[in-house]
OpenMM code with the backbone's topology and positions (N, CA, C; nanometers):
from openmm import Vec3, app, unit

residues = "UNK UNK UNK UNK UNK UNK UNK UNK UNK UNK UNK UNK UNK UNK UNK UNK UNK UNK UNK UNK UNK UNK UNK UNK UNK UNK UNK UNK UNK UNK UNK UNK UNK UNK UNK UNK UNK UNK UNK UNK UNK UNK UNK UNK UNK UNK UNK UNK UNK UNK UNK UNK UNK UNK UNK UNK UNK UNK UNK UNK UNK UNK UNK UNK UNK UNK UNK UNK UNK UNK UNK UNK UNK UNK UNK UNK UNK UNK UNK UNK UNK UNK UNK UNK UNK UNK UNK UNK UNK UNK UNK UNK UNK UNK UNK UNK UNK UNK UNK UNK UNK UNK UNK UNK UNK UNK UNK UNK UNK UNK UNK UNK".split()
positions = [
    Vec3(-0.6837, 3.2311, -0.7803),
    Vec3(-0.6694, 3.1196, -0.6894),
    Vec3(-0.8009, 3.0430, -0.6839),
    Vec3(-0.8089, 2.9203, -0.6764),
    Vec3(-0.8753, 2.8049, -0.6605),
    Vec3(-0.9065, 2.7390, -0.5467),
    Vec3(-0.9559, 2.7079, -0.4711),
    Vec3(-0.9869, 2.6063, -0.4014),
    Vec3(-1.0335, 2.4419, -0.4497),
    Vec3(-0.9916, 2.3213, -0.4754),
    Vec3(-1.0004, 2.2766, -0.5106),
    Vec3(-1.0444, 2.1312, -0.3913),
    Vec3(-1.1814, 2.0683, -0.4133),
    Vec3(-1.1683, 1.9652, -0.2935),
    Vec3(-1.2309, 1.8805, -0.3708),
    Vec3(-1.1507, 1.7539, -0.3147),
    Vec3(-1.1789, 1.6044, -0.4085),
    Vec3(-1.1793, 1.5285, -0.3005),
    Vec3(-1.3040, 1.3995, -0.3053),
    Vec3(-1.3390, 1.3119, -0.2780),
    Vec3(-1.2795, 1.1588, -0.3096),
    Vec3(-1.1702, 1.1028, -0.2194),
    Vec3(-1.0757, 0.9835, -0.2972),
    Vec3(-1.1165, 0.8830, -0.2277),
    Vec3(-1.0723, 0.7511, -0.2795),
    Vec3(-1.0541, 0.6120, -0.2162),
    Vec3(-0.9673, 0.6491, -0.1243),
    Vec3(-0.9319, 0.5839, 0.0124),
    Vec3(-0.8390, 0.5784, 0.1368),
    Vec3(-0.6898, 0.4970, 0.0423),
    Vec3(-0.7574, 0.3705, -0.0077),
    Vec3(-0.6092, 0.3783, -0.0657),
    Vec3(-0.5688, 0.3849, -0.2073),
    Vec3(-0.6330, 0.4795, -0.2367),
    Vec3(-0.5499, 0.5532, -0.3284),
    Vec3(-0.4877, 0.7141, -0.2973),
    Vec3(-0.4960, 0.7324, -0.1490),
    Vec3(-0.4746, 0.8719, -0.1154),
    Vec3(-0.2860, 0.8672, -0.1063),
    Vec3(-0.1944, 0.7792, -0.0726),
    Vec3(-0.0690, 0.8160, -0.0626),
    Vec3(-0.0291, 0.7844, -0.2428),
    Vec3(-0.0529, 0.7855, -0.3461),
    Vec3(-0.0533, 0.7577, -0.4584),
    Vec3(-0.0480, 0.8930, -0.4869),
    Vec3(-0.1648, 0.9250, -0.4528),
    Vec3(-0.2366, 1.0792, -0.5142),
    Vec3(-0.1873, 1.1501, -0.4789),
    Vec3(-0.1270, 1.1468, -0.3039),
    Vec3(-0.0489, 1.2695, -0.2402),
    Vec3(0.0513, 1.2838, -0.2859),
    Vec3(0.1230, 1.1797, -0.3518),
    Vec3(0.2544, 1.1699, -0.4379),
    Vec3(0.2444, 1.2231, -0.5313),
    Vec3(0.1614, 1.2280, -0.6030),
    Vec3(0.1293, 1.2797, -0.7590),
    Vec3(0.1310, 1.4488, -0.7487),
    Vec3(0.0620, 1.4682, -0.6686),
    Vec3(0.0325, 1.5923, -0.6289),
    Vec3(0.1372, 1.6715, -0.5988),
    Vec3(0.2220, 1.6145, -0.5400),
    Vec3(0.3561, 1.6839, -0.4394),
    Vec3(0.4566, 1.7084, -0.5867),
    Vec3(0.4342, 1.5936, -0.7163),
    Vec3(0.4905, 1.5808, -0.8357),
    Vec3(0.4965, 1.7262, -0.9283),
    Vec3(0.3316, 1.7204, -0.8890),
    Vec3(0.3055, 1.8341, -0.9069),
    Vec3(0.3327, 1.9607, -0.9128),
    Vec3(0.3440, 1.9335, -0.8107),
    Vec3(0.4255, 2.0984, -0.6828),
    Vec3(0.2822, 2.1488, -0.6091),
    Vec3(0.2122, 2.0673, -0.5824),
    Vec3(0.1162, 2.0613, -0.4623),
    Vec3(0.1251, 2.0193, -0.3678),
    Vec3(0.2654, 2.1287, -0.2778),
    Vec3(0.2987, 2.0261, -0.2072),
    Vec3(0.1975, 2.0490, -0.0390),
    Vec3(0.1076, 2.1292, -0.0032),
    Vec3(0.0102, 2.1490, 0.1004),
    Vec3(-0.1339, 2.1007, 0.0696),
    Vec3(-0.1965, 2.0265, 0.1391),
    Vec3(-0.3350, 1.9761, 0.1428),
    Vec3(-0.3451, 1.9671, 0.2681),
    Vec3(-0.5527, 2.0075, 0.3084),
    Vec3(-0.5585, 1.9459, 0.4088),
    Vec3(-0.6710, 1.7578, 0.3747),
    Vec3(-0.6390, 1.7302, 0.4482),
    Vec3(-0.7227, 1.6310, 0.4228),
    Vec3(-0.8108, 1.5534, 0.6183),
    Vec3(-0.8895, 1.4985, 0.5078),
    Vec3(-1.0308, 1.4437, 0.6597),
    Vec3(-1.0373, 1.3280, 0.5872),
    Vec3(-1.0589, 1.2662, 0.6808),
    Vec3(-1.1386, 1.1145, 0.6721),
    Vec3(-1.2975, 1.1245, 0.6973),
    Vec3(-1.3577, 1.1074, 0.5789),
    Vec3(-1.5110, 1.1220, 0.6091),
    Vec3(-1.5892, 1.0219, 0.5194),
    Vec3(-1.7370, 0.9735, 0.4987),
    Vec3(-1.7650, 0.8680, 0.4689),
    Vec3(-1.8424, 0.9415, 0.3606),
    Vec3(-1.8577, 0.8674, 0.2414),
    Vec3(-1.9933, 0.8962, 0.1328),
    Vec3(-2.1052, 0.8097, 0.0916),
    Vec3(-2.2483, 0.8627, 0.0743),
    Vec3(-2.3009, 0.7804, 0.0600),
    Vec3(-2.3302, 0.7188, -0.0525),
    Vec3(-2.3664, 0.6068, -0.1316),
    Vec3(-2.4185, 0.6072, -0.2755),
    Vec3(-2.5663, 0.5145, -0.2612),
    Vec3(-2.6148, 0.4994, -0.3325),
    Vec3(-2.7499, 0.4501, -0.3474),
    Vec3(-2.7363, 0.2820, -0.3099),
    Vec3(-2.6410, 0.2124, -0.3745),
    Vec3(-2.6209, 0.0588, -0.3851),
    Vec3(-2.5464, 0.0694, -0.2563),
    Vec3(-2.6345, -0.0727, -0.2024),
    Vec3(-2.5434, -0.0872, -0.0735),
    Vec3(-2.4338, -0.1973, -0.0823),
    Vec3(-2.3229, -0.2130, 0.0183),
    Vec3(-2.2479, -0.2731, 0.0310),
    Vec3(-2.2267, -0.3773, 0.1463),
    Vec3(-2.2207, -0.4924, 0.1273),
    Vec3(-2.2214, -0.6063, 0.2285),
    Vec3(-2.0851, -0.5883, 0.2852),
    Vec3(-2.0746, -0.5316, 0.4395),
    Vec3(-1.9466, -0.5343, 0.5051),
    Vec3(-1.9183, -0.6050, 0.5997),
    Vec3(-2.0222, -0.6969, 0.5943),
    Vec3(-1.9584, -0.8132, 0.7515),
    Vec3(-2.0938, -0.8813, 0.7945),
    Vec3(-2.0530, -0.9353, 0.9117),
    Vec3(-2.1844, -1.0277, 0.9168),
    Vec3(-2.1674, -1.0665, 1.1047),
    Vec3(-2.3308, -1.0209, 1.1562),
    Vec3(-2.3109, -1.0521, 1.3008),
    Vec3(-2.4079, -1.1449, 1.3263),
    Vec3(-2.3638, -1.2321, 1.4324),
    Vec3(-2.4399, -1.3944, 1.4394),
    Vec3(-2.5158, -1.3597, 1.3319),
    Vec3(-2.4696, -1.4405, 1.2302),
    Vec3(-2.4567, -1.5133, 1.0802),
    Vec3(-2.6007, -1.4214, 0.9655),
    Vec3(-2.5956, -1.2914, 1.0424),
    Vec3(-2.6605, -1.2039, 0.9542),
    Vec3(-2.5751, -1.0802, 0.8436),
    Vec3(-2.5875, -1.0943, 0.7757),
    Vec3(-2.4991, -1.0022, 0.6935),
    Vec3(-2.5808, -0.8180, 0.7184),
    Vec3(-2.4369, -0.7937, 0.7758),
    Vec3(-2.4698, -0.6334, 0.7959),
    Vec3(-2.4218, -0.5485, 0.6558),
    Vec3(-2.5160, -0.4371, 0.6147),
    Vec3(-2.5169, -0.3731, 0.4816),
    Vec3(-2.5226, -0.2061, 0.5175),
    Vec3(-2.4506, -0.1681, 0.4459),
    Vec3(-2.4237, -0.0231, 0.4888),
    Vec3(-2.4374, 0.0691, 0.3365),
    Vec3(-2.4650, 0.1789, 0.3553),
    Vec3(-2.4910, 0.2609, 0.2256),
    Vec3(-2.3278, 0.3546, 0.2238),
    Vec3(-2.2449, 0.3802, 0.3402),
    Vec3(-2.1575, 0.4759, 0.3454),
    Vec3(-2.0113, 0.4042, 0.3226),
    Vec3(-1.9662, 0.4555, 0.2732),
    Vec3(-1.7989, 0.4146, 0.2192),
    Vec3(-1.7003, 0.4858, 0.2826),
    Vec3(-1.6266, 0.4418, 0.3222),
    Vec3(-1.4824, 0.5602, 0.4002),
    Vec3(-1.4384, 0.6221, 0.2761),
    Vec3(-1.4440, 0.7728, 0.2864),
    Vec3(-1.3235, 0.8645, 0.1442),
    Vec3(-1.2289, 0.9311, 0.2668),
    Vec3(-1.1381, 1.0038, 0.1753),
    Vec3(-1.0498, 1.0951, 0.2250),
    Vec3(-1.0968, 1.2256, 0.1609),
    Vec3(-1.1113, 1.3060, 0.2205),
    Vec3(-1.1419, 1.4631, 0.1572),
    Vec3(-1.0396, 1.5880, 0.1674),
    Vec3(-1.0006, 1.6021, 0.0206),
    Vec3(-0.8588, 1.6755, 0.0034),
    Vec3(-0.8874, 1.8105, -0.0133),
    Vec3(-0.8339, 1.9000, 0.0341),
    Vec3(-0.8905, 2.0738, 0.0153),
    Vec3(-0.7500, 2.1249, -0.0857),
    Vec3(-0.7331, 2.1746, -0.1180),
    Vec3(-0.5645, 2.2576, -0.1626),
    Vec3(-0.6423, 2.3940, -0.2171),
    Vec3(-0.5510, 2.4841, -0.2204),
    Vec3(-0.6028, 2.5823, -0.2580),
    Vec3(-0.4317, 2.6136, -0.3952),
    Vec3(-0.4967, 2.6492, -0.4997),
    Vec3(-0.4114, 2.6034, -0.5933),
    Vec3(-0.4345, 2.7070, -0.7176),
    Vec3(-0.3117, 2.7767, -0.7744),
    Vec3(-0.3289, 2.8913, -0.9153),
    Vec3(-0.4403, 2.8214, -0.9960),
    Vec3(-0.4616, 2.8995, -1.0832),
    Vec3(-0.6270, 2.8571, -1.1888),
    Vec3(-0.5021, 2.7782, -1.2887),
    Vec3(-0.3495, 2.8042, -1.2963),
    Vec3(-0.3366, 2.7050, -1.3759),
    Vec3(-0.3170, 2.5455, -1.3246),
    Vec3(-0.3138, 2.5618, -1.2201),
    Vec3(-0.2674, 2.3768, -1.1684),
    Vec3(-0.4040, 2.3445, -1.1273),
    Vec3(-0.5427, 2.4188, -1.1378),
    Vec3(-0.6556, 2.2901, -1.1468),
    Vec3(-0.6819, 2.2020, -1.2703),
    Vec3(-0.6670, 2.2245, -1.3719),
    Vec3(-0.7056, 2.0690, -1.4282),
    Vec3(-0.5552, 1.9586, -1.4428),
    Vec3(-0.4699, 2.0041, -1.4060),
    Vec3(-0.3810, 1.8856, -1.3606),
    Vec3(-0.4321, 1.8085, -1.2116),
    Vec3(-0.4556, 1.8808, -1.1520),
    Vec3(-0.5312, 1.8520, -1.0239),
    Vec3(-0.6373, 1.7550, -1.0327),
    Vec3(-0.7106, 1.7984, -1.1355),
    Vec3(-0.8579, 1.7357, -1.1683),
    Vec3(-0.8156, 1.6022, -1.2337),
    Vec3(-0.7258, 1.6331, -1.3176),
    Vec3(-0.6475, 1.4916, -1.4541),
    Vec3(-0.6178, 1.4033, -1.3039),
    Vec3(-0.5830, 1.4723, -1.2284),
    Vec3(-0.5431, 1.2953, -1.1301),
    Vec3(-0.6168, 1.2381, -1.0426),
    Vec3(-0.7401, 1.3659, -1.0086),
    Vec3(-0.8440, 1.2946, -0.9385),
    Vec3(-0.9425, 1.1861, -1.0325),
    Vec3(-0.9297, 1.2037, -1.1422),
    Vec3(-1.0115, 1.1100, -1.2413),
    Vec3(-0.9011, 1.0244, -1.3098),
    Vec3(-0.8174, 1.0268, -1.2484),
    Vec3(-0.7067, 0.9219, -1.3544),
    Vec3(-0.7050, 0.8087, -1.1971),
    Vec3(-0.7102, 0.8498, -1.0835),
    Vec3(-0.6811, 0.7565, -1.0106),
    Vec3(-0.8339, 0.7209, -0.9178),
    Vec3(-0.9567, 0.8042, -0.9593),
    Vec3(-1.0696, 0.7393, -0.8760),
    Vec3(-1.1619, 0.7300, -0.9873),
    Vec3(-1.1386, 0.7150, -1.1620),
    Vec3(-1.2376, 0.6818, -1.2162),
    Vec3(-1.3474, 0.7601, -1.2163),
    Vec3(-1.4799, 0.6290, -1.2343),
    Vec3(-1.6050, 0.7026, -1.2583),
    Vec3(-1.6496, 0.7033, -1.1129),
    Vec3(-1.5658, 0.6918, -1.0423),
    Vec3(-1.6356, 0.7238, -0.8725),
    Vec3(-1.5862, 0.8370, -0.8445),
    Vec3(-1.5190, 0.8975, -0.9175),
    Vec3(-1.4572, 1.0567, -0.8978),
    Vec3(-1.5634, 1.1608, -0.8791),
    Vec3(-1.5082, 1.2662, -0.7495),
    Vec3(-1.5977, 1.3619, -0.7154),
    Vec3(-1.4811, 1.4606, -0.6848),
    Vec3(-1.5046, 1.5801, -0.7342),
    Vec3(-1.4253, 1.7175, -0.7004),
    Vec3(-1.5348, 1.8319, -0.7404),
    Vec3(-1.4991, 1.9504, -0.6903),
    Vec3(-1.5736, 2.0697, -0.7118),
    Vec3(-1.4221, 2.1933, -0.7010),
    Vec3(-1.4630, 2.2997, -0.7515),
    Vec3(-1.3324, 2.3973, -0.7483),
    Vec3(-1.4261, 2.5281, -0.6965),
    Vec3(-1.4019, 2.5796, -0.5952),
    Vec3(-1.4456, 2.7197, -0.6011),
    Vec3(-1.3535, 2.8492, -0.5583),
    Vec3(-1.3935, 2.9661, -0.6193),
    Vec3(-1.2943, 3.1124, -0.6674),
    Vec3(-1.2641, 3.1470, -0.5108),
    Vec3(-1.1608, 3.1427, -0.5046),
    Vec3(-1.0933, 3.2061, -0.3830),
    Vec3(-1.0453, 3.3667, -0.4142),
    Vec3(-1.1196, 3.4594, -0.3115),
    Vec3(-1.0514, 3.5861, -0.3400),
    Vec3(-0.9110, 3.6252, -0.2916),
    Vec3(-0.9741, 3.5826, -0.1185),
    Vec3(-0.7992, 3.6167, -0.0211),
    Vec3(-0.7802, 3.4966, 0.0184),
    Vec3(-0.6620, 3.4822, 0.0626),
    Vec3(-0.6124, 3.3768, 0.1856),
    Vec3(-0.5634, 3.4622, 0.2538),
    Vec3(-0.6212, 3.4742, 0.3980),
    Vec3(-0.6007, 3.5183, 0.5235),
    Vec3(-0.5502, 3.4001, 0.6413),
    Vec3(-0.4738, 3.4011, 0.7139),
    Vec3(-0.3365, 3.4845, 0.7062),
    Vec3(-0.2318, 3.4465, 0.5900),
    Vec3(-0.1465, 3.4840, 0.5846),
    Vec3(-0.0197, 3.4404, 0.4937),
    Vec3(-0.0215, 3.2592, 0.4412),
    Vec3(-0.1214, 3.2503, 0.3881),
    Vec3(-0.0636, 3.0676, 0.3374),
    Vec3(-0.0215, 3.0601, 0.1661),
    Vec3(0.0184, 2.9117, 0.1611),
    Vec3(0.0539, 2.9392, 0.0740),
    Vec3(-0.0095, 2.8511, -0.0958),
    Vec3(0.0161, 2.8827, -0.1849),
    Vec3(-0.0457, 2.8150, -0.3074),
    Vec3(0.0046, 2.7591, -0.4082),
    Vec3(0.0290, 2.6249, -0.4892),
    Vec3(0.0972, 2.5471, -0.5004),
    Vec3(0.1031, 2.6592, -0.7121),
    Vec3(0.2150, 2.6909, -0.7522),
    Vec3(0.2388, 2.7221, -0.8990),
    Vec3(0.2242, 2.5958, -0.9807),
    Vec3(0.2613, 2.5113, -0.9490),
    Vec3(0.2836, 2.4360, -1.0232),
    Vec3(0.4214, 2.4203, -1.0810),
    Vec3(0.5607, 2.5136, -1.0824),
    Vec3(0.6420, 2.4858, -1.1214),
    Vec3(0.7862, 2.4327, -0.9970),
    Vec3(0.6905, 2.3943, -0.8706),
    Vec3(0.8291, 2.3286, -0.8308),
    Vec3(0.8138, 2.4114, -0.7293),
    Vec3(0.7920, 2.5384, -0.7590),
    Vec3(0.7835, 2.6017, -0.6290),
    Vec3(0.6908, 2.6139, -0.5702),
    Vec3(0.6684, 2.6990, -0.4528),
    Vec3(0.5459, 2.7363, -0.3789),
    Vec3(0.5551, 2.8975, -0.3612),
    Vec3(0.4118, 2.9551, -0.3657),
    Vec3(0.4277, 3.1037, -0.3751),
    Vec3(0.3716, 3.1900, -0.2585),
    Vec3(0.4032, 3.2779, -0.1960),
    Vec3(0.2993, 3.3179, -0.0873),
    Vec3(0.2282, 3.3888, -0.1350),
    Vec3(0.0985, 3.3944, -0.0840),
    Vec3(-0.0042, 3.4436, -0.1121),
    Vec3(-0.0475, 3.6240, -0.0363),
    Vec3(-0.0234, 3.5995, 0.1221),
    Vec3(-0.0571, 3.6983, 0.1914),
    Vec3(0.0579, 3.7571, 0.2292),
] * unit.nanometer
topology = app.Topology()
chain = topology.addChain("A")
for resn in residues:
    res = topology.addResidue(resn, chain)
    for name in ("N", "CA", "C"):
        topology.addAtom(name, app.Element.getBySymbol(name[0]), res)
């Protein structure tokens, strides 16, 4: 088992959640949280000064997923966020209590 968490555009997240569910991923959790990058971005302007911000709104997706459905996982985080794509995968031993983990074939399997 996998843990798998990717860093998306806001709207490209009901795209992705679709893809995913295509998948047979059909549990994620997800957060709304911001990232930073080096280049800033002009987001508005107060009495006629332009305000500039370094942080971007993402969505942050967790799934915990068999070692075979991460690089399908991965194929859609870089098929739908490009070279702004960010994911990391790390080895899950248990899932405590009983949840569950996506096969990849349609079904879902319990774990605990």
């Amino acid at each position: 088992m996998k843990l798998v968490v990717a860093y998306i555009d806001g709207a490209e997240f009901e795209t992705f959640r679709e893809e995913l569910i295509g998948l047979g991923i059909p549990t994620m959790s997800i957060a709304d949280v911001g990232g930073s990058l080096p280049e800033s971005t002009v987001t508005g302007s107060y009495r006629g000064t332009a305000i500039e911000t370094h942080v971007r709104p993402k969505v942050r997706m967790e799934c915990v997923v068999s070692d075979e459905m991460v690089a399908p996982f991965i194929d859609s985080v870089l098929k739908h966020e490009g070279k702004g794509a960010f994911a990391y995968v790390i080895d899950v031993e248990q899932a405590q209590p009983a949840t569950y983990v996506a096969t990849g074939d349609g079904a879902v399997e319990s774990v605990g």
